[in-house]
C-alpha positions in Angstrom: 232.0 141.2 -210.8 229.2 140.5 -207.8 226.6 142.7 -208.3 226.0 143.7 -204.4 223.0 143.6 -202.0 221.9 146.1 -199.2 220.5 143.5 -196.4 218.7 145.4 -193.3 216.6 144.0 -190.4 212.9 144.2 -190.7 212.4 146.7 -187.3 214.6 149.6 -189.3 212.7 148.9 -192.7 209.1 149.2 -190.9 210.6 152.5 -189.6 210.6 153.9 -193.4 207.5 153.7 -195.4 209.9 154.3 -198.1 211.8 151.5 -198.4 211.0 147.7 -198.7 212.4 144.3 -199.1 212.6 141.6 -201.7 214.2 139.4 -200.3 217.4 139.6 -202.7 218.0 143.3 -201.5 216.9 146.7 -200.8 214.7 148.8 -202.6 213.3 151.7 -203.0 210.2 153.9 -204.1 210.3 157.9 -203.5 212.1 159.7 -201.1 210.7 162.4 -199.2 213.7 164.4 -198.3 218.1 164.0 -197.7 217.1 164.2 -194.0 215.1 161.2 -193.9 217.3 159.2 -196.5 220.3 160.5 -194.3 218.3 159.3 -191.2 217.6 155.5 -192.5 220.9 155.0 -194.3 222.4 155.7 -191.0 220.2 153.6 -189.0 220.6 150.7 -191.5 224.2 151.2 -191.5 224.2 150.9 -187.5 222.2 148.1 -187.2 224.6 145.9 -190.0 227.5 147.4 -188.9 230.6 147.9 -191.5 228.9 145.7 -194.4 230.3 144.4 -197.3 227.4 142.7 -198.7 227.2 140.4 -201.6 224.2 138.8 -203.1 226.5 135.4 -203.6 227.9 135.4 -200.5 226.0 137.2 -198.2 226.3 139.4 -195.3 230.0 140.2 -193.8 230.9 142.2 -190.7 234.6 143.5 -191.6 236.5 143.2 -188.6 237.8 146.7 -187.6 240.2 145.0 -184.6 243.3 146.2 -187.2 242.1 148.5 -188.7 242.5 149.5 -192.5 241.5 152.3 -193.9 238.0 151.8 -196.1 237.4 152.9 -199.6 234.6 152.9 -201.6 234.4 152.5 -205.2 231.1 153.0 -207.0 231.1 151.9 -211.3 228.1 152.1 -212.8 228.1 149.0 -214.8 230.4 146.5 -215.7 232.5 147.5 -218.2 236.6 146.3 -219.4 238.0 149.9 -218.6 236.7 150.2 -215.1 237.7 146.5 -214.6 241.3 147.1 -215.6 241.3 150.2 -213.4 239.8 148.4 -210.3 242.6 145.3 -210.7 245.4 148.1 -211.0 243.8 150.1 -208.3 243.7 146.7 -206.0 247.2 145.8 -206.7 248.3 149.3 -205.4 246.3 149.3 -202.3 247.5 145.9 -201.4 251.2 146.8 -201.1 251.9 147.3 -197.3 252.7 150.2 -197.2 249.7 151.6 -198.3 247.6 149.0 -196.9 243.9 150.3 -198.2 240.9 148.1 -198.2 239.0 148.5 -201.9 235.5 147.8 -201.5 233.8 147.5 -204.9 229.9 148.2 -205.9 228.6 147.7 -209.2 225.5 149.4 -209.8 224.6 146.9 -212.5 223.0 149.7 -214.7 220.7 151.2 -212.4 221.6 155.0 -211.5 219.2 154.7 -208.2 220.9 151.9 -206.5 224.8 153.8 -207.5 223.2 156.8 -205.5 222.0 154.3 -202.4 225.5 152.9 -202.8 227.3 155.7 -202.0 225.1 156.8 -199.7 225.7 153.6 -198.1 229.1 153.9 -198.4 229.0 157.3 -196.4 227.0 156.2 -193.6 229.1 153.1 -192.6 231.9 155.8 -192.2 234.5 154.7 -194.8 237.2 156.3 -195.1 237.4 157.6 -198.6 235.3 157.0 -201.6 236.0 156.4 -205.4 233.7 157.4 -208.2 232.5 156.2 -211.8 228.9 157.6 -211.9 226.7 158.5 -214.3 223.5 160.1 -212.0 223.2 163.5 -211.8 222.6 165.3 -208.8 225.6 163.9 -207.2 226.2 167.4 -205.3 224.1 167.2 -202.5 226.2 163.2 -201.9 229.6 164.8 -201.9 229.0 167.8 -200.1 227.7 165.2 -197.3 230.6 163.2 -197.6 233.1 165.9 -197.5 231.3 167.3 -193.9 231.7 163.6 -192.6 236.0 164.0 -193.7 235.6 161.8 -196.1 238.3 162.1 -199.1 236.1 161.7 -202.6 237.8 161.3 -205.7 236.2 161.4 -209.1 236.8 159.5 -212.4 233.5 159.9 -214.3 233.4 161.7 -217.5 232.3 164.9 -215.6 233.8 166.5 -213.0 231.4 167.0 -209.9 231.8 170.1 -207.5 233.4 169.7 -204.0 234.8 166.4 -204.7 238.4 166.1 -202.9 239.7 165.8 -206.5 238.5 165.4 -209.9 240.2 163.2 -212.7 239.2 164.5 -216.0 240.3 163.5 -219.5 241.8 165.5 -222.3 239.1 163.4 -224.2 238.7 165.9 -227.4 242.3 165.3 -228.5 242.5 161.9 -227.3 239.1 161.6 -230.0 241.0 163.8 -232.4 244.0 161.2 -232.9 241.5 158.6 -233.3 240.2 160.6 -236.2 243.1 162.2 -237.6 244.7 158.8 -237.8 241.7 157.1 -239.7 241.5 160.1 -242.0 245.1 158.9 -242.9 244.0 155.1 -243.6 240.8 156.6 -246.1 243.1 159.2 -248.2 245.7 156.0 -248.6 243.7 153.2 -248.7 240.6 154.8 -250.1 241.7 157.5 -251.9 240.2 160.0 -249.4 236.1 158.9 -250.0 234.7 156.1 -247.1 231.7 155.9 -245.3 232.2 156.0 -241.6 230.0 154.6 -238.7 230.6 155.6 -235.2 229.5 154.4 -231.8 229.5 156.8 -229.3 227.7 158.0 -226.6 224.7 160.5 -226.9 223.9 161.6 -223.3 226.6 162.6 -221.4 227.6 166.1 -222.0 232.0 165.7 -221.8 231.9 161.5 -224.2 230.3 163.6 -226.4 232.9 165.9 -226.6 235.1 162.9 -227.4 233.1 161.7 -230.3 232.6 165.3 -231.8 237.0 165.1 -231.5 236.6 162.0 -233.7 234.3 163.6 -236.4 236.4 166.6 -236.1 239.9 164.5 -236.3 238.3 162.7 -239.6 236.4 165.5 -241.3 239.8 168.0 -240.9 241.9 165.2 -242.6 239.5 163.8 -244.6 236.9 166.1 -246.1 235.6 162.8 -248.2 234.9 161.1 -245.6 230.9 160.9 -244.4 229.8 159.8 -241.4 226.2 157.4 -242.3 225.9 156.2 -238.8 226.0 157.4 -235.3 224.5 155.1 -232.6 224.6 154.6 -228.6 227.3 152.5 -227.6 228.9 151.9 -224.4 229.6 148.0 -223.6 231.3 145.1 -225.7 228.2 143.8 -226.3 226.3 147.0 -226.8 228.9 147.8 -229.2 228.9 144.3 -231.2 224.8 144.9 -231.7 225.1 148.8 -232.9 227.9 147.3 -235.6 226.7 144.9 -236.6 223.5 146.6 -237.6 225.4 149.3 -239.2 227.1 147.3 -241.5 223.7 145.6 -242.0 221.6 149.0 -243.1 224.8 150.3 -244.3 227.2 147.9 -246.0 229.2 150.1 -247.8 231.0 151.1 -244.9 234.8 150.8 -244.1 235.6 152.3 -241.2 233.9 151.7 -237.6 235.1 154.5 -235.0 234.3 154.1 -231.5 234.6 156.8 -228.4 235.9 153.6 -226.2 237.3 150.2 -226.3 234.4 148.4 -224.9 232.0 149.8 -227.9 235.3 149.3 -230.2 236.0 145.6 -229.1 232.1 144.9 -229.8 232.7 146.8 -233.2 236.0 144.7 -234.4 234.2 141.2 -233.3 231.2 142.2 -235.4 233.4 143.6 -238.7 235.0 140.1 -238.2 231.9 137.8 -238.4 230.5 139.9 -241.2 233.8 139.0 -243.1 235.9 142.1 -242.7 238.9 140.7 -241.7 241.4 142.8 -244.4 243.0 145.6 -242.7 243.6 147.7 -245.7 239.6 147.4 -246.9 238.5 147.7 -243.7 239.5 150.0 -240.4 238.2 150.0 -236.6 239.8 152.3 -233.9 238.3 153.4 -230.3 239.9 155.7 -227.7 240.7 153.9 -224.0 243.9 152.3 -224.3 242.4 148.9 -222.3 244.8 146.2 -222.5 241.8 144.0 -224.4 241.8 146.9 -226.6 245.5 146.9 -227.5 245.6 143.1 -227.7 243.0 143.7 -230.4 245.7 146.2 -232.0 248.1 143.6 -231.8 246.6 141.1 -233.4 247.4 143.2 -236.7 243.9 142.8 -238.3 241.4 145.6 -239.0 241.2 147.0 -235.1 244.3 149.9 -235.7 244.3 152.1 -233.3 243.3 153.4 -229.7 244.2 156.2 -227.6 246.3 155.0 -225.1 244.8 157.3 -220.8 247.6 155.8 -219.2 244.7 153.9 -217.0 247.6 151.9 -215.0 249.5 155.0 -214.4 246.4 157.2 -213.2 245.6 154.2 -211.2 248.5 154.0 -209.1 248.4 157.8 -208.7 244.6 157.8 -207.4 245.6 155.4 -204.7 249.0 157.7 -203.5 246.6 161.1 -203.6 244.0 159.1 -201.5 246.8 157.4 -199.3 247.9 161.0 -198.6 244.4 162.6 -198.0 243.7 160.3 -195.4 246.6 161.1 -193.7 245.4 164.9 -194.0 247.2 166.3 -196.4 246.1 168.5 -199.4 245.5 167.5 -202.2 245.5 169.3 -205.7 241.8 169.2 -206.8 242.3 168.3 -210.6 244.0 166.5 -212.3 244.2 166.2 -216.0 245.1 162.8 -218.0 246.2 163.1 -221.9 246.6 160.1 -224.1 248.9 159.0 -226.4 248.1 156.9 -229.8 248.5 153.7 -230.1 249.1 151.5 -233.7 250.2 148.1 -234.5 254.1 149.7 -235.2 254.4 150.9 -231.4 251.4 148.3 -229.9 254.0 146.3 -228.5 255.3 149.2 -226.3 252.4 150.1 -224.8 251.6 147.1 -223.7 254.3 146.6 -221.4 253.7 150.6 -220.4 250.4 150.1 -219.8 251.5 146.3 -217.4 254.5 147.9 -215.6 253.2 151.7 -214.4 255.9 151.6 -211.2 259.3 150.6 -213.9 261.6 153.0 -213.0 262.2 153.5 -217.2 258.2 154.6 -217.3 258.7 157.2 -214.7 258.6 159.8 -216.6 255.2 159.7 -217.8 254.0 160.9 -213.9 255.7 164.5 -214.7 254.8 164.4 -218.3 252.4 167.4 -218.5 251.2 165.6 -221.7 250.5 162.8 -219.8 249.2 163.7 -216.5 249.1 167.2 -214.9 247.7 168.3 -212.1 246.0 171.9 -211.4 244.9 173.9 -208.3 241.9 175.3 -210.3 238.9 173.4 -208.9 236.3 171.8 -211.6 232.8 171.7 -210.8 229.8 170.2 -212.4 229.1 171.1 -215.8 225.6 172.9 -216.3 223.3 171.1 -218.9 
């Protein structure tokens, strides 16, 4: 992915003693106040226009002569999962009947310039705006956005009051299966004693909730089991690292448990080059359900399970439910995706589930309640 820019003339920037330029793109010390942000977001936006603005490519006025409707998609790093989503998204919003434009923005790690973004995003009037985010405070940005009419769906671990519609995760049982199923492969493989490392992530308040559905999906199953080693995970190569140092402090361990594929595909690439390549010594399993991560699956080797969102599916659905906000309709404002486990006996399977989400023999996974439900109860922002 680009990582993106914010280009502005010089006159707006020496209007804010806040802002500066480093000649690659915008940046920013303190702000004094929404007002004042609001203010020179606005004015930045009117002086560049309708931007899409890459670093490689540089700064490009959209044409609005036939117009398409404009929506923003903020991720907060680059990551498989929010790749595969983005691609599935794209191929939705292309179709002519819908007809969207998808304008991605990859924060590239830095939780500031993902708030500036969809700031940014607001203040060049698009039409609707999608969200992975990991900043707090995010409030005060959507309750902007929704006073402007624009539609703002969520997909971030944590639901965020006012948005248009949340998309939440049944992540605690989709962690359970994870656990529950490598419980099974210690009590028959290792007669029920294994030491267990697990990758997770340690600061946001609902992941953790998926990784405490892992421990709990092991220890239930599998009172033997101990878990040594808990570390910070959240990227292939993030998750590669943490492994691979596990199994250096801790070589004793056979099973690596991840709370995603990303951190799980970094964990099975690691077991490998330390030699654990023989799926009944040695287990690795993750919750997502990325295609990367099932391919992993199907290779048959020590990676032997993930639990299976349905990404493709809730994909598809995001861009109908924004399709028909735009066009002023309501929408429910939650909806709720399960998961479904995935092995090497029914890999196969998913794999063309997860490639085909519009076959008409898949179509009943969209009024599956175990699947995908929607609900009329609003979420809001969890308190810390």
């Amino acid at each position: 992915m680009e990582i993106f820019a914010l280009i502005a003339t010089n006159s707006f920037l020496e209007s804010s003693s806040e802002a500066y330029m480093d000649g690659v793109g915008l940046n920013r010390r303190t702000i004094q106040g929404p007002s004042n942000r609001r203010e020179f977001l606005a004015r930045l936006a009117a002086c560049c226009g309708p931007i899409v603005v890459s670093a490689a490519t540089g700064c490009r006025h959209s044409s609005r002569a036939s117009f398409r409707p404009r929506i923003g998609v903020s991720i907060p790093y680059e990551a498989e999962v929010l790749n595969e989503f983005y691609a599935d998204m794209t191929h939705e919003a292309a179709k002519p009947e819908v007809n969207l434009e998808l304008v991605l923005v990859n924060a590239d790690g830095d939780p500031l310039k993902q708030l500036i973004d969809i700031e940014l995003f607001i203040a060049q009037d698009f039409e609707g705006v999608f969200l992975f985010v990991l900043p707090e405070g995010m409030e005060r940005i959507v309750s902007w956005a929704r006073t402007k009419g624009v539609c703002v769906f969520n997909h971030s671990a944590c639901a965020i009051t006012g948005c248009t519609q949340n998309i939440v995760l049944d992540h605690h049982t989709a962690g359970f299966q994870v656990g529950r199923f490598a419980a099974k492969w210690i009590n028959e493989k290792r007669g029920g004693q294994a030491e267990v490392g697990l990758l997770t992530n340690l600061t946001d308040p609902v992941l953790i909730v998926r990784s405490q559905g892992i421990k709990d999906g092991v220890r239930k199953n599998c009172p033997g089991a101990t878990f040594i080693g808990e570390v910070e995970a959240n990227t292939v190569d993030r998750g590669a690292s943490a492994a691979a140092n596990l199994l250096q402090a801790h070589p004793n361990i056979a099973v690596l448990l991840a709370f995603g594929d990303d951190p799980g595909v970094g964990a099975y690439t690691a077991a490998l080059e330390a030699g654990r390549r023989d799926p009944s010594r040695f287990f690795v399993g993750s919750a997502d359900g990325t295609r990367l991560g099932l391919e992993k699956v199907a290779e048959r080797s020590v990676y032997q399970c993930s639990a299976f969102f349905f990404f493709s599916f809730s994909a598809r659905r995001a861009v109908v439910d924004l399709t028909r906000c735009l066009r002023g309709e309501w929408i429910p404002p939650t909806r709720i995706m399960g998961s479904k486990l995935v092995t090497k006996d029914n890999v196969t399977e998913f794999e063309r589930i997860s490639r085909n989400p519009q076959a008409p023999e898949y179509a009943h996974f969209y009024t599956d309640p175990s699947v995908m439900r929607y609900s009329e109860v609003p979420l809001k922002t969890p308190e810390s």
